[in-house]
Structure formats: structure tokens, C-alpha cells
C-alpha positions as CSV (number, residue, x, y, z in Angstrom):
1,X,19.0,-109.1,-4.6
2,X,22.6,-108.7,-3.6
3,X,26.1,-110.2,-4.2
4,X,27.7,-112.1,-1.0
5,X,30.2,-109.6,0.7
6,X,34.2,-109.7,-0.2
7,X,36.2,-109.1,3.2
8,X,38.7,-106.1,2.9
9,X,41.6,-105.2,5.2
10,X,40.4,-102.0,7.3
11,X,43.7,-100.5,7.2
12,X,43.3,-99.9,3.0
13,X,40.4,-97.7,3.5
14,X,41.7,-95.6,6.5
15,X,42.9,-92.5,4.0
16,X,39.5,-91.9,3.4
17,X,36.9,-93.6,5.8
18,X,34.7,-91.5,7.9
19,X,32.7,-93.4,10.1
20,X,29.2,-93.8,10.0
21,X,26.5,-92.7,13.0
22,X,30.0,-92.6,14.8
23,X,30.4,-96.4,15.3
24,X,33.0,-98.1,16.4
25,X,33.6,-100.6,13.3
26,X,35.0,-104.4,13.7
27,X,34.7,-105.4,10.2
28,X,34.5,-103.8,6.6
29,X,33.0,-105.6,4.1
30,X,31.3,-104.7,0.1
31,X,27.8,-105.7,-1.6
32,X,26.4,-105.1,-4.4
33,X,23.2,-104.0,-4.8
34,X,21.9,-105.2,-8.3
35,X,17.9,-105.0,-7.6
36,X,15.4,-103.2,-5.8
37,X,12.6,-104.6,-4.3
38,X,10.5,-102.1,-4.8
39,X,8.4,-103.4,-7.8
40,X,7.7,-99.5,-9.1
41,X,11.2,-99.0,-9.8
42,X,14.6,-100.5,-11.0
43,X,18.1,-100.1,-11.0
44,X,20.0,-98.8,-13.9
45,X,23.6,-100.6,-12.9
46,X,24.1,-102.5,-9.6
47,X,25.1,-99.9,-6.5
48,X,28.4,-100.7,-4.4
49,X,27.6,-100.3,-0.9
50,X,29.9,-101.0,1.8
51,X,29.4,-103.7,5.0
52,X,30.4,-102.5,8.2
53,X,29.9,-103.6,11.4
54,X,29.7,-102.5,15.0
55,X,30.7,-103.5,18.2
56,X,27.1,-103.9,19.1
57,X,26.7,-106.0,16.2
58,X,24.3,-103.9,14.3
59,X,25.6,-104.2,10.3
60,X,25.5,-100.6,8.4
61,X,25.5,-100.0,4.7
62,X,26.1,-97.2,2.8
63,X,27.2,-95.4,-0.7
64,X,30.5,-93.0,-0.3
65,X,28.9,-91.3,-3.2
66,X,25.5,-90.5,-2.0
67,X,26.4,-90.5,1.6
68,X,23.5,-92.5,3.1
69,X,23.0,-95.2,4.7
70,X,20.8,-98.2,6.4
71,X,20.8,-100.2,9.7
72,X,19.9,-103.6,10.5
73,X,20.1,-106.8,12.5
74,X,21.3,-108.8,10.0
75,X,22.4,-107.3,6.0
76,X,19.0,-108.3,4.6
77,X,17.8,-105.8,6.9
78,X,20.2,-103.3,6.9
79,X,19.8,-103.6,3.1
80,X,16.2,-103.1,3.3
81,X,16.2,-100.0,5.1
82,X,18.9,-98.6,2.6
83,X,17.0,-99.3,-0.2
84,X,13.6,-97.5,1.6
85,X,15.9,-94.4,2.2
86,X,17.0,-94.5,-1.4
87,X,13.6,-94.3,-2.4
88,X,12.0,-91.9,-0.1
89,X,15.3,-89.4,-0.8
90,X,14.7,-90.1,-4.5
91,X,11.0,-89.7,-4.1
92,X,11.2,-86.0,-1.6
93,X,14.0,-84.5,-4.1
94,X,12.0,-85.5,-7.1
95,X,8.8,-83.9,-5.6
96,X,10.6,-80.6,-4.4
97,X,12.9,-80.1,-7.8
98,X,11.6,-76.5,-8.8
99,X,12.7,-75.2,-5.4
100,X,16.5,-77.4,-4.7
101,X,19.7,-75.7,-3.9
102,X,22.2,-76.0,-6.6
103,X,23.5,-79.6,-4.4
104,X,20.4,-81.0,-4.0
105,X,19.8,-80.9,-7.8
106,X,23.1,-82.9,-9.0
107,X,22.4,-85.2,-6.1
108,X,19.1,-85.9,-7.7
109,X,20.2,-85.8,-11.4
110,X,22.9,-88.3,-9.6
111,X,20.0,-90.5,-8.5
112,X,18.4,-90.2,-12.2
113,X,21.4,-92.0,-13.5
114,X,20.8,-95.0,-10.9
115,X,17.2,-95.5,-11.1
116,X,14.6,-95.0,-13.0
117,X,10.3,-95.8,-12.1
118,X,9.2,-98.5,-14.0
């Protein structure tokens, strides 16, 4: 389901990191997503998503890109929980198309490009 994460040095992404939920982060780290578990739908090309954790140990991924993100205990569960808000963003956009804001239509046409329903 996903790639084992590649340690980075924090200090490389300090130009343009913006914390997440306003956590204090110990650690960065990257995954890549390559499948869903969802069986209803599939990725088109594996999604980057970056490993960070706090100092209460919860781990946090998220996409720069689409700006959202998942919590968990450990990453299979932070993972999970990102992929179920992929989905259900994916799912609410697609369902409310005719009446989106100008944003909220690329971000779904963005979301077209990275998954499709099987």
C-alpha cells in the first residue's frame, strides 16, 4: 500500500513548511501512496505525502498540493484516515459540481487526474 518513509533534514523544508493542526513537529519524513484501499476506486500515479510527527507522538500525513491531511497512532493509521478524507472530499466535490466556486472546481478536476472509480 505504501513505500517505507526516506528521513529528510527539517531545516531543507523550512522556506516553505507550514505546520499542520499547529503541531509541534520532531521528525519529517515522505511516503508514497501507490494504492487505495478502497476497492471502488484506484489511483492514477502514486501520491507523495509527507510523515511528520509530533511531540505527542501522533504521526500526520498530508499532500502540499491538496492541502489535507490524516492522523494516526501509528502511519498505517494516519494513512488510513487520509485516504477516507481523500475519498469523502472527492466524493462531496463530485456530488456538489454544478454549484462549486471557481477553486473548488480545479481542486476537483485536480482530484480527477489522481483517481478515478473503478
Amino acid at each position: 500500500m505504501f513505500a517505507k518513509p526516506m528521513d529528510l533534514d527539517p531545516r531543507q523544508l523550512t522556506s516553505t513548511r507550514k505546520p499542520v493542526l499547529n503541531l509541534q513537529v520532531s521528525q519529517t519524513s515522505l511516503v508514497w501512496l501507490a494504492t487505495l484501499a478502497d476497492p471502488d476506486y484506484r489511483l492514477l500515479s502514486p501520491i507523495l505525502l509527507e510523515v511528520e510527527q509530533s511531540r505527542t507522538g501522533e504521526l500526520v500525513v498530508s499532500n502540499s498540493l491538496l492541502r489535507n491531511y490524516g492522523v494516526g497512532r501509528t502511519l498505517e493509521e494516519a494513512i488510513a484516515d487520509y485516504q477516507s478524507m481523500l475519498l469523502d472530499l472527492y466524493e462531496e466535490l463530485e456530488a456538489s459540481e454544478a454549484t462549486l466556486s471557481h477553486h473548488l472546481r480545479e481542486q476537483l478536476n485536480h482530484l480527477r487526474g489522481m483517481l478515478v472509480r473503478r
